[in-house]
N, CA, C and O of each residue as an XYZ file, in Angstrom:
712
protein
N     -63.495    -62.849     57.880
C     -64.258    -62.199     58.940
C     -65.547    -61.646     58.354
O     -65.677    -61.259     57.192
N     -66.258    -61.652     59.069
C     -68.081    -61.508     58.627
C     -68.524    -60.094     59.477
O     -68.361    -59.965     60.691
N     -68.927    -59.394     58.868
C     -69.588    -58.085     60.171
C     -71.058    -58.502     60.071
O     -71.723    -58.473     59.036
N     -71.448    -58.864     61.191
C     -72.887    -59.262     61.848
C     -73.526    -58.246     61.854
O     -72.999    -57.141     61.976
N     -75.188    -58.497     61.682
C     -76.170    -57.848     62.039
C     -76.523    -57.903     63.729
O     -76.608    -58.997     64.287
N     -76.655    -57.042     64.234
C     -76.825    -56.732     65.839
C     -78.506    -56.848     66.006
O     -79.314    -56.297     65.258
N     -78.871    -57.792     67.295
C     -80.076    -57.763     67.748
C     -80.053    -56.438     68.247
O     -79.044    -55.733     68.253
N     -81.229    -56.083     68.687
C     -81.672    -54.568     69.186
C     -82.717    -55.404     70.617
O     -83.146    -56.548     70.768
N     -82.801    -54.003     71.532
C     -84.117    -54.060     72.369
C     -85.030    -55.045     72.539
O     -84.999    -54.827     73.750
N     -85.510    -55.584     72.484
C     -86.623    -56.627     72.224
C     -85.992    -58.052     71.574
O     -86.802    -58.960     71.755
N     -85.296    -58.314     71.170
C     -85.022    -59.508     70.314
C     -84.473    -60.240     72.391
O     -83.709    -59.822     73.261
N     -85.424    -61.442     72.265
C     -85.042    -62.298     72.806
C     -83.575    -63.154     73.338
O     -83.346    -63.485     74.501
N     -82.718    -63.388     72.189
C     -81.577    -63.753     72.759
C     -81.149    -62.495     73.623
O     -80.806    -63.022     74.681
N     -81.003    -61.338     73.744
C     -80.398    -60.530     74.638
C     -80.371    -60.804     76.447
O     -79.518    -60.732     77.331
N     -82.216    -61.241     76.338
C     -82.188    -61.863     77.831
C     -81.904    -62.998     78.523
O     -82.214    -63.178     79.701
N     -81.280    -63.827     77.776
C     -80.817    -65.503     77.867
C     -79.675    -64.882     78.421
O     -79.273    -63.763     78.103
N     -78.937    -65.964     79.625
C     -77.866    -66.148     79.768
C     -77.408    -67.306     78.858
O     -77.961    -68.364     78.555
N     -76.277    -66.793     78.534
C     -75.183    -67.287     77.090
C     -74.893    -68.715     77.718
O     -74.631    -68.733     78.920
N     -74.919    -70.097     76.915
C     -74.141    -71.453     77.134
C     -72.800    -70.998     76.930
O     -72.339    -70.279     76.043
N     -71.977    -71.834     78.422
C     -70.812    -71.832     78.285
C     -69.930    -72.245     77.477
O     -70.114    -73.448     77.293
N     -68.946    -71.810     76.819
C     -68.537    -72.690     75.619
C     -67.179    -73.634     75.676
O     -65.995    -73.380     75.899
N     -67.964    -74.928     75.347
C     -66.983    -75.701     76.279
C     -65.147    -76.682     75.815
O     -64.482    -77.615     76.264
N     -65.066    -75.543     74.530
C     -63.845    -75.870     74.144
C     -63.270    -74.392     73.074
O     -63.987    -74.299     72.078
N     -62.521    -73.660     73.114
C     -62.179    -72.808     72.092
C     -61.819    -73.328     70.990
O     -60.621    -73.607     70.941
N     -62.550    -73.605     69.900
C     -62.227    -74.515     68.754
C     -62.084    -73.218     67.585
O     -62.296    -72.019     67.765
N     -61.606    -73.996     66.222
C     -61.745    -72.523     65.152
C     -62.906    -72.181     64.720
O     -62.991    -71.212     63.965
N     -64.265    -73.039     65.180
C     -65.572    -72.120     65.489
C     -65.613    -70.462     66.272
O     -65.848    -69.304     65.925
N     -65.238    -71.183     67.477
C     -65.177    -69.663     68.331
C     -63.931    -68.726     67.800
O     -63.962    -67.498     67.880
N     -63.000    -69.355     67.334
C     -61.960    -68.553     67.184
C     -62.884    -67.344     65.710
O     -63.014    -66.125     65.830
N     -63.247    -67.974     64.785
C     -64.373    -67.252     64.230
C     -65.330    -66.636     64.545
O     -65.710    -65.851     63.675
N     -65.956    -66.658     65.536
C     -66.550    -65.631     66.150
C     -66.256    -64.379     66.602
O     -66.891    -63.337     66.438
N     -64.713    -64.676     67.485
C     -64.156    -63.890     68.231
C     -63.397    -62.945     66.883
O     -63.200    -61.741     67.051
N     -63.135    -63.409     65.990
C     -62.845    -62.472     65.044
C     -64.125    -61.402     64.069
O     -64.028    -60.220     63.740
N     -65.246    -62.382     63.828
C     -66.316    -61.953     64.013
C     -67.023    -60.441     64.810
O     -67.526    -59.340     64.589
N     -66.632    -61.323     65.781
C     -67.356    -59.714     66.842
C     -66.079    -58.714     66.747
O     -66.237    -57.510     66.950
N     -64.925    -59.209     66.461
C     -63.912    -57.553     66.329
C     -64.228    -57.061     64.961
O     -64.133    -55.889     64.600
N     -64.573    -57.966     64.310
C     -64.872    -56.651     63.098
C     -66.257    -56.292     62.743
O     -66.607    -55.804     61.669
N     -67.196    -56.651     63.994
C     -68.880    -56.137     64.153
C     -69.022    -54.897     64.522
O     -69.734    -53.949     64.193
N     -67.387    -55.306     66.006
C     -67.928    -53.940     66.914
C     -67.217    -52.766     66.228
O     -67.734    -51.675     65.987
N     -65.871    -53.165     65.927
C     -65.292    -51.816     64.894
C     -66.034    -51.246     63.540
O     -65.731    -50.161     63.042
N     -67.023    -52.102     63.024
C     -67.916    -51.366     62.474
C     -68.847    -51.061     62.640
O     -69.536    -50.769     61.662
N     -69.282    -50.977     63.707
C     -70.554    -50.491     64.833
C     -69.673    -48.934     65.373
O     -70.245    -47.873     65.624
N     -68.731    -49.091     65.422
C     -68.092    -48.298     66.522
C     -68.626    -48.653     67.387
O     -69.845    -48.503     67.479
N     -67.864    -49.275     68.367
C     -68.406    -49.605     69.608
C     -67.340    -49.959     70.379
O     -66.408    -50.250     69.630
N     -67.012    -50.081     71.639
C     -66.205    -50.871     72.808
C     -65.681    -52.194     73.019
O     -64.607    -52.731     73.288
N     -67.032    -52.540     72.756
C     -67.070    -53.822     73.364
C     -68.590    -54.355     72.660
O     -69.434    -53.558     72.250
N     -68.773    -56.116     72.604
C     -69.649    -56.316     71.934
C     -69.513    -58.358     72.300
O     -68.639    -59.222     72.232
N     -70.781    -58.279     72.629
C     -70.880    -60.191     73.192
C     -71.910    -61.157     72.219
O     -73.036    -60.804     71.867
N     -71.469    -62.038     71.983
C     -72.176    -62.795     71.535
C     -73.637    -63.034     70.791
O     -74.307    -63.202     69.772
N     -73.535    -62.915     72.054
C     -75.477    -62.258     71.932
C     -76.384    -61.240     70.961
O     -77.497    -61.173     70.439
N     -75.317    -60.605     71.067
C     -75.580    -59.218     70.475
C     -75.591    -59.272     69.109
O     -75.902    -58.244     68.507
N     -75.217    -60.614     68.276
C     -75.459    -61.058     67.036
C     -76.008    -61.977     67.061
O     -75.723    -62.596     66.036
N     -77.015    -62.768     67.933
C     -77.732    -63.359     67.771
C     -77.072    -65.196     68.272
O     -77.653    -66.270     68.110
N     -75.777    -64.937     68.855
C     -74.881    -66.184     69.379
C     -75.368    -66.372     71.229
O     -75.010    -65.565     72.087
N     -76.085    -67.399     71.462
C     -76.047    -67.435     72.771
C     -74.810    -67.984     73.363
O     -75.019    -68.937     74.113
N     -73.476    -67.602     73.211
C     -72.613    -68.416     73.329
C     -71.778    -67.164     74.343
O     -71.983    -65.985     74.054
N     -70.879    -67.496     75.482
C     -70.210    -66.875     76.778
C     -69.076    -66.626     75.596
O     -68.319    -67.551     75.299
N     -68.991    -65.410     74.967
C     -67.474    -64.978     74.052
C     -68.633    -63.804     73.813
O     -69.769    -63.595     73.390
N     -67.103    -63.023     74.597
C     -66.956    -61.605     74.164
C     -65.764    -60.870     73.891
O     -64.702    -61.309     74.332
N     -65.791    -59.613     73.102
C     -64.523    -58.824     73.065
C     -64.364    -57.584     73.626
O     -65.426    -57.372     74.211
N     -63.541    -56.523     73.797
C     -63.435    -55.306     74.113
C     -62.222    -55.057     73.325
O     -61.294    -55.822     73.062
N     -62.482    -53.440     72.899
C     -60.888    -52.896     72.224
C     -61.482    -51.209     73.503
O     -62.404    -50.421     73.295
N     -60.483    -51.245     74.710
C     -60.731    -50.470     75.650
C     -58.709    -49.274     75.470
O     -57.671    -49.884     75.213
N     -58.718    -47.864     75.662
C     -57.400    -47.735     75.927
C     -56.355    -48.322     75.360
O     -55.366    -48.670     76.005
N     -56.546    -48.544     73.587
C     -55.696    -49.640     73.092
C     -54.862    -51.054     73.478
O     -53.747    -51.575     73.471
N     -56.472    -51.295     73.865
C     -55.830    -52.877     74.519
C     -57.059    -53.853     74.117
O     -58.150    -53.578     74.617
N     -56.969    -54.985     73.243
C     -58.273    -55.783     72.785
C     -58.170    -57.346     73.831
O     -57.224    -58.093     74.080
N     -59.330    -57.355     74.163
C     -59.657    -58.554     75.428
C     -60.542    -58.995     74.439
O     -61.360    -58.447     73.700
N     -60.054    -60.420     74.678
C     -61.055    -61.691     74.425
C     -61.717    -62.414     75.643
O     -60.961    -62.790     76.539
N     -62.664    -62.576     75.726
C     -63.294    -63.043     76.922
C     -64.349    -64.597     76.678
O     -65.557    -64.466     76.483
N     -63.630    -66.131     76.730
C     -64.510    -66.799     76.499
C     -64.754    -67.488     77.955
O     -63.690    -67.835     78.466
N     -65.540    -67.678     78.490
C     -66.437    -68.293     79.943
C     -65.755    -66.965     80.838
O     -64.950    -67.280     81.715
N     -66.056    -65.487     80.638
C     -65.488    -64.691     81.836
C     -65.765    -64.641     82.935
O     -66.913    -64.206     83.035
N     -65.379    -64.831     83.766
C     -65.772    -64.618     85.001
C     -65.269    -63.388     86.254
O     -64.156    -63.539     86.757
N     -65.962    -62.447     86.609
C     -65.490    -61.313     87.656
C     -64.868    -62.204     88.799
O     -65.414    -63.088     89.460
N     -63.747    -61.791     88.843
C     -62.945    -62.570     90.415
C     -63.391    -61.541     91.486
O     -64.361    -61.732     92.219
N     -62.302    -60.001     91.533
C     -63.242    -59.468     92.399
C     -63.046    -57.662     91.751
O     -62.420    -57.217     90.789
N     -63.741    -57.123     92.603
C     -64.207    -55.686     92.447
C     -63.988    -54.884     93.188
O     -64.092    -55.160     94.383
N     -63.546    -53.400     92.726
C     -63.390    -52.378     93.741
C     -64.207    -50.847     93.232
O     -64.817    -50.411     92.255
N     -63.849    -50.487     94.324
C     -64.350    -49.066     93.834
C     -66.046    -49.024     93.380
O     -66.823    -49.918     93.044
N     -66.212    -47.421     93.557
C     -66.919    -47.061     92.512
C     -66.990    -45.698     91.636
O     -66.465    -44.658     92.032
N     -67.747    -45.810     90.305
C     -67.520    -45.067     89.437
C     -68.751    -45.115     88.520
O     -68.953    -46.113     87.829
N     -69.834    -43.726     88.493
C     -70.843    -43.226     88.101
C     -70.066    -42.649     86.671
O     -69.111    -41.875     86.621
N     -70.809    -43.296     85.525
C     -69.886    -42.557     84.043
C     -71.122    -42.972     83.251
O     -71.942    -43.756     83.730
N     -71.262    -42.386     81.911
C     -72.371    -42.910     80.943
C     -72.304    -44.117     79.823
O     -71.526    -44.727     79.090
N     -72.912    -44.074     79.998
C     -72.995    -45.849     79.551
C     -74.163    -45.888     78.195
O     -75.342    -45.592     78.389
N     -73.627    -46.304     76.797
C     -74.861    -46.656     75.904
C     -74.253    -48.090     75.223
O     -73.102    -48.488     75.049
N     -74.981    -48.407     75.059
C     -75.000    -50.115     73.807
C     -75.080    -50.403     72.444
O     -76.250    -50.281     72.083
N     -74.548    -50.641     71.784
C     -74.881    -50.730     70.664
C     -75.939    -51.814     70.405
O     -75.823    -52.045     69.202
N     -76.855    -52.557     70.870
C     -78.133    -53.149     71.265
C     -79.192    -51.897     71.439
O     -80.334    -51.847     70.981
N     -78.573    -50.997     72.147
C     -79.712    -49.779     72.613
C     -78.996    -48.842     71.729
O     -77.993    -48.416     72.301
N     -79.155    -48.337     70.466
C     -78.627    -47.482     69.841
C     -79.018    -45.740     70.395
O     -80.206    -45.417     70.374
N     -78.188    -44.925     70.767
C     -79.174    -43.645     70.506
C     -79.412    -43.452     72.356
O     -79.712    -42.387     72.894
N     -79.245    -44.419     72.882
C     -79.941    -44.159     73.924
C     -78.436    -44.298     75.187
O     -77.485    -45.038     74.935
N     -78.488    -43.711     76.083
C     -77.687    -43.241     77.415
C     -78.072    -43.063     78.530
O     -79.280    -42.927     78.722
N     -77.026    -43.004     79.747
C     -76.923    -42.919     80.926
C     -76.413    -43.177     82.133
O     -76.218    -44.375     82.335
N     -76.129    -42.441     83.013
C     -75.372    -42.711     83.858
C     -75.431    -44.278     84.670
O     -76.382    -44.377     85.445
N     -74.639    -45.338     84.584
C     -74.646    -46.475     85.658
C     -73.201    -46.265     86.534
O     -72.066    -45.849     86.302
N     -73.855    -46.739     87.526
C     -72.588    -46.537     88.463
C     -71.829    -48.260     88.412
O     -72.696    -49.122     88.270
N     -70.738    -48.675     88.484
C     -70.224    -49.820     88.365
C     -68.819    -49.687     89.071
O     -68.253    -48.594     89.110
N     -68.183    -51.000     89.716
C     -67.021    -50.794     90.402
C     -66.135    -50.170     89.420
O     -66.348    -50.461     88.243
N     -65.140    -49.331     89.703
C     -64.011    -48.761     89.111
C     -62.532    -49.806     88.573
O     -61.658    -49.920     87.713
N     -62.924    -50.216     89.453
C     -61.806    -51.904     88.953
C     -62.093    -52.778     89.203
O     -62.645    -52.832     90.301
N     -61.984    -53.807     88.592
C     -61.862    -55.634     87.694
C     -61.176    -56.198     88.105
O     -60.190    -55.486     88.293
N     -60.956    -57.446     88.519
C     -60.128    -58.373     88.118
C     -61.032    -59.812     87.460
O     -61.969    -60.353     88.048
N     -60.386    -60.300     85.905
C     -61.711    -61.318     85.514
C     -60.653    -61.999     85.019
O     -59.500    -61.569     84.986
N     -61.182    -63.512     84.466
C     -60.961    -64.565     84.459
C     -61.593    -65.034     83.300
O     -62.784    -65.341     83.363
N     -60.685    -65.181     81.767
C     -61.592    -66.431     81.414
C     -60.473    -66.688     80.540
O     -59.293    -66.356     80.660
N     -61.210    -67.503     79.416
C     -59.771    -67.953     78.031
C     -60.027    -66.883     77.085
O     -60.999    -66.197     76.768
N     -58.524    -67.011     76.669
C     -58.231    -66.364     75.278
C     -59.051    -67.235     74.361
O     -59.935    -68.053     74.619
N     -58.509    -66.833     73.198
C     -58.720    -67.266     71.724
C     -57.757    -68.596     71.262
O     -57.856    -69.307     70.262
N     -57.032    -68.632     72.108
C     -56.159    -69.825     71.909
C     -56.270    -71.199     72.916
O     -55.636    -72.251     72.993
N     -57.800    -70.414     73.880
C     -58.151    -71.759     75.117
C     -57.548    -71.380     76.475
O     -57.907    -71.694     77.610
N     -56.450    -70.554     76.009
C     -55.460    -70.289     77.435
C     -56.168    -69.433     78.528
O     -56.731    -68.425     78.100
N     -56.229    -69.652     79.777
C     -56.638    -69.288     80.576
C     -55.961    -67.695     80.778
O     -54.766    -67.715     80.486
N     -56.383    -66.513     81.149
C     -56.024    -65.096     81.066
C     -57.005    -64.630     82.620
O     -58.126    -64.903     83.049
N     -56.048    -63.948     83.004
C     -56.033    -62.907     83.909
C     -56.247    -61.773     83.865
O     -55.229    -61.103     84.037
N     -57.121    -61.226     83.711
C     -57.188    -59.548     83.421
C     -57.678    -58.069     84.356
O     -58.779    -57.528     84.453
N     -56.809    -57.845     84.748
C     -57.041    -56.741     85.798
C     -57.354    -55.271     84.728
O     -56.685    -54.852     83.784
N     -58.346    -54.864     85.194
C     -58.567    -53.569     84.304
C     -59.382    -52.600     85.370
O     -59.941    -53.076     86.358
N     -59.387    -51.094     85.039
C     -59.655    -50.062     85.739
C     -60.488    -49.175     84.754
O     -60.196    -49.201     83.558
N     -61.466    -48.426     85.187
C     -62.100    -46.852     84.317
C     -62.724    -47.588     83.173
O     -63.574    -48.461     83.349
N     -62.258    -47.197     81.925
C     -63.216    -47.660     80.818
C     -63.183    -49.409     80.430
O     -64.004    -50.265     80.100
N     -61.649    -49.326     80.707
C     -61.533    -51.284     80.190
C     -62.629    -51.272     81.253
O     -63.782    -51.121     80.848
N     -62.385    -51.429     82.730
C     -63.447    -52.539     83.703
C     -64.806    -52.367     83.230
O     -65.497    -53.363     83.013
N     -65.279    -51.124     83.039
C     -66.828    -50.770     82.763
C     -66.989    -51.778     81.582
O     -67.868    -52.628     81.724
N     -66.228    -51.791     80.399
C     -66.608    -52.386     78.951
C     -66.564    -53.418     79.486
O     -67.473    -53.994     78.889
N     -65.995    -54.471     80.538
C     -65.661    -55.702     80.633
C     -67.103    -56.306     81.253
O     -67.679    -57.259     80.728
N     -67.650    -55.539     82.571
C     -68.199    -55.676     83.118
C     -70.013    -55.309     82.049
O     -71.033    -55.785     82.547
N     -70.098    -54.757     81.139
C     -71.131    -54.468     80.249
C     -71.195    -55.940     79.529
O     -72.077    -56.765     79.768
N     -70.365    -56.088     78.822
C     -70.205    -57.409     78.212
C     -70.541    -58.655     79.052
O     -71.296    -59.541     78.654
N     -69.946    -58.651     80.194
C     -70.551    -60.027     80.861
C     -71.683    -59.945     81.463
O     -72.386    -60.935     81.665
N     -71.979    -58.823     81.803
C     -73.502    -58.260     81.928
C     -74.093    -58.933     80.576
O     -74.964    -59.773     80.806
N     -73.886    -58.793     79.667
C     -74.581    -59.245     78.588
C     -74.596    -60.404     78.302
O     -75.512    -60.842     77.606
N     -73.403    -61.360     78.846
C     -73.947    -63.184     78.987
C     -74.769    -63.557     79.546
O     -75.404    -64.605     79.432
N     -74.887    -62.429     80.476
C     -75.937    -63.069     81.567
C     -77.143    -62.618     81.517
O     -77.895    -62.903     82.449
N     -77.627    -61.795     80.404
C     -78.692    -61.177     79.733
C     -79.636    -59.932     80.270
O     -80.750    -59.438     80.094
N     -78.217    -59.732     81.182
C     -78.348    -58.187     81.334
C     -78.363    -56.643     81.114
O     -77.266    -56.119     81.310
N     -78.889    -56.206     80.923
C     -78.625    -54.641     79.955
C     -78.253    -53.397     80.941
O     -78.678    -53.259     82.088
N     -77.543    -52.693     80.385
C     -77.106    -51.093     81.201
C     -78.295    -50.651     81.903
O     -78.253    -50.257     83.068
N     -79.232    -50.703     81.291
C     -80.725    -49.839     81.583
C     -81.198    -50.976     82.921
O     -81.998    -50.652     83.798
N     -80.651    -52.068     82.859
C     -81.132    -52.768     84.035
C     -80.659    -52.355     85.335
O     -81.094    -52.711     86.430
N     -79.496    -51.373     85.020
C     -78.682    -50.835     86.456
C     -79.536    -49.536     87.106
O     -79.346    -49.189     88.271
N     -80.388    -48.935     86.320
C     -80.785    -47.424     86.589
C     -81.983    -47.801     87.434
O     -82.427    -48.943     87.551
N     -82.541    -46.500     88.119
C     -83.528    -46.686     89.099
C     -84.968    -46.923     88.024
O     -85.090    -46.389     86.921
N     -85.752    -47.650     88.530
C     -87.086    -47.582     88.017
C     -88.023    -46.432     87.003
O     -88.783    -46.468     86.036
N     -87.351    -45.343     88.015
C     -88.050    -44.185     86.422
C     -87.104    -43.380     85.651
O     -87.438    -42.494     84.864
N     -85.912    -43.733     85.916
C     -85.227    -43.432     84.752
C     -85.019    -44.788     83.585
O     -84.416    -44.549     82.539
N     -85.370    -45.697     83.760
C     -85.409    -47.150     83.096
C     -86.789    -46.705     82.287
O     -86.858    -46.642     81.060
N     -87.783    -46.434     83.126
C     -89.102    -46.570     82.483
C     -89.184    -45.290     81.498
O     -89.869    -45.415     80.483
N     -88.574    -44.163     81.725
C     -88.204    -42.824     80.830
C     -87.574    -43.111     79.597
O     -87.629    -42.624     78.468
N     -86.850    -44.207     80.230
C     -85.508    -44.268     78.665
C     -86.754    -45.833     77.941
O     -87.131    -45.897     76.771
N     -86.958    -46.410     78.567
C     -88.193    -47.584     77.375
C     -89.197    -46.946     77.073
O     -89.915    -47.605     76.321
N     -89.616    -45.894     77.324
C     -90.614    -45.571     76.693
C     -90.256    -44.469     75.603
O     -91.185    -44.341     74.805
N     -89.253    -43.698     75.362
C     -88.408    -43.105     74.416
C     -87.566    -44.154     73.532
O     -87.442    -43.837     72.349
N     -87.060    -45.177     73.880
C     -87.145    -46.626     72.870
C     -88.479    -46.466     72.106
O     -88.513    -45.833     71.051
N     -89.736    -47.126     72.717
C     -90.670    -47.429     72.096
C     -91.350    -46.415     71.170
O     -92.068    -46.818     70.255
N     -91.135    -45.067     71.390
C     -91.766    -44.170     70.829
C     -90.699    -43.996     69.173
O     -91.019    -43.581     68.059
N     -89.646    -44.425     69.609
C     -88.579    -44.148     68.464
C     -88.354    -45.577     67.819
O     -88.181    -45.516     66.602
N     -88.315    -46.893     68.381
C     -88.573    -48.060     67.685
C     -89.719    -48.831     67.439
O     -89.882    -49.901     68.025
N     -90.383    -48.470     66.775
C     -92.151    -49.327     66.666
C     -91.632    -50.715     66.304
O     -90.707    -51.122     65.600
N     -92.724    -51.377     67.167
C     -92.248    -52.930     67.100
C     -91.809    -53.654     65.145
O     -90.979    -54.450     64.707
N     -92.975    -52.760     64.491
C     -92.291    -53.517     63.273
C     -91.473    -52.929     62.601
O     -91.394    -53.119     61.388
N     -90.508    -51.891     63.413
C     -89.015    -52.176     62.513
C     -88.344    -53.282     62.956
O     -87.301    -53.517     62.345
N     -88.759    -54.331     64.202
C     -88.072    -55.133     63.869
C     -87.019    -55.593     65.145
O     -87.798    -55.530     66.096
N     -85.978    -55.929     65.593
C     -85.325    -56.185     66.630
C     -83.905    -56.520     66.128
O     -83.121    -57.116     66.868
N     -83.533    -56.105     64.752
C     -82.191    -56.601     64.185
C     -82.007    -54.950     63.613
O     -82.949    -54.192     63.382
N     -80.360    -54.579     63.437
C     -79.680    -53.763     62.702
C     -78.255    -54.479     61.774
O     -77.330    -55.252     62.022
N     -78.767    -53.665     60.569
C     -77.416    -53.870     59.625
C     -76.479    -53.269     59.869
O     -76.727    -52.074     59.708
N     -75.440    -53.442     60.200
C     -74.473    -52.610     60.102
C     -73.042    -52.923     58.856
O     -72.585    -54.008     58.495
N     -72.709    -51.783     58.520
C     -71.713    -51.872     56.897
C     -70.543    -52.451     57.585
O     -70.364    -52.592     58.795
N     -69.742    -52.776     56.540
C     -68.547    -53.199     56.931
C     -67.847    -51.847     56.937
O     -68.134    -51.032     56.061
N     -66.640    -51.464     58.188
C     -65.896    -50.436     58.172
C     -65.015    -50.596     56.476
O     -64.776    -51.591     55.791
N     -64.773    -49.392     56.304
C     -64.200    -49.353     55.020
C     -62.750    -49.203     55.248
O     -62.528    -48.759     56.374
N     -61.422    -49.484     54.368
C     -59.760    -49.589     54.812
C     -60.174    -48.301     55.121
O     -60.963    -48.535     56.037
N     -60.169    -47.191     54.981
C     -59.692    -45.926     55.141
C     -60.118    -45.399     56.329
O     -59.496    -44.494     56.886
N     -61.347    -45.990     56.867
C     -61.749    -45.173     58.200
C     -61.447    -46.064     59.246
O     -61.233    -47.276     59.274
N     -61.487    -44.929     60.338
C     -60.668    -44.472     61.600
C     -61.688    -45.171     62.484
O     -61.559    -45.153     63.708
């Protein structure tokens, strides 16, 4: 397993919608192991493809001790709603309230090709629904009204000058931490 460097803000693949991937082979199965040990050393939720620079529909979540693999996901349907804060590890540092349905039901393959069913509620649905937001090269900040979007990019820009760049290193988690 490899811990990836994460695109940031500005790096281009983020706004591509992801190619579908059209067989779970031990390529993706490498990935998908990949992004679990990106996002656990990011600390993070959840974490797609993209987000290391893969335009490829595979994502993961570790939500409520439960880890989802998500390759071609698709939202079946939606309920509810639920206003909670929301940040990215793409958007480091930065937050805010999006409102998003309160429950999921999605659709795609495991890691083994097999087709999966996944009904999730509260934090799983939000992480699920962020992530496929992110195949489709959508960002959290794309949910907020116009001047709270334009408040939070321009506090990006003031704190990321274009030449640091559009990539982060992140360490590998070490055995001992939590």
């Amino acid at each position: 397993m490899t811990v990836h460097r994460l695109h940031l803000l500005g790096s281009p693949v983020l706004r591509e919608r992801s190619a579908e991937v059209p067989a779970v082979d031990d390529a993706t199965r490498q990935l998908i192991a990949d992004l679990f040990e990106t996002m656990v050393a990011a600390k993070g939720v959840g974490l797609a493809a993209n987000q290391i620079g893969v335009a490829r529909r595979v994502a993961v979540v570790e939500a409520d001790g439960r880890r989802h693999v998500l390759v071609n996901p698709v939202i079946l349907e939606a309920e509810g709603r639920e206003t909670a804060e929301e940040g990215c590890l793409s958007i480091p540092e930065l937050y805010a309230d999006v409102t998003r349905p309160f429950r999921v039901v999605a659709e795609a393959l495991n890691e083994l090709g097999q087709p999966v069913r996944i009904e999730a509620e509260g934090l799983p649905a939000r992480a699920i629904q962020h992530e496929i937001d992110h195949l489709d090269g959508i960002l959290f900040i794309d949910h907020l009204g116009p001047m709270k979007r334009r408040m939070l990019l321009n506090r990006w820009k003031r704190e990321h000058p274009p030449e640091e760049g559009f990539i982060r290193e992140i360490k590998p988690a070490s055995a001992g931490s939590g």
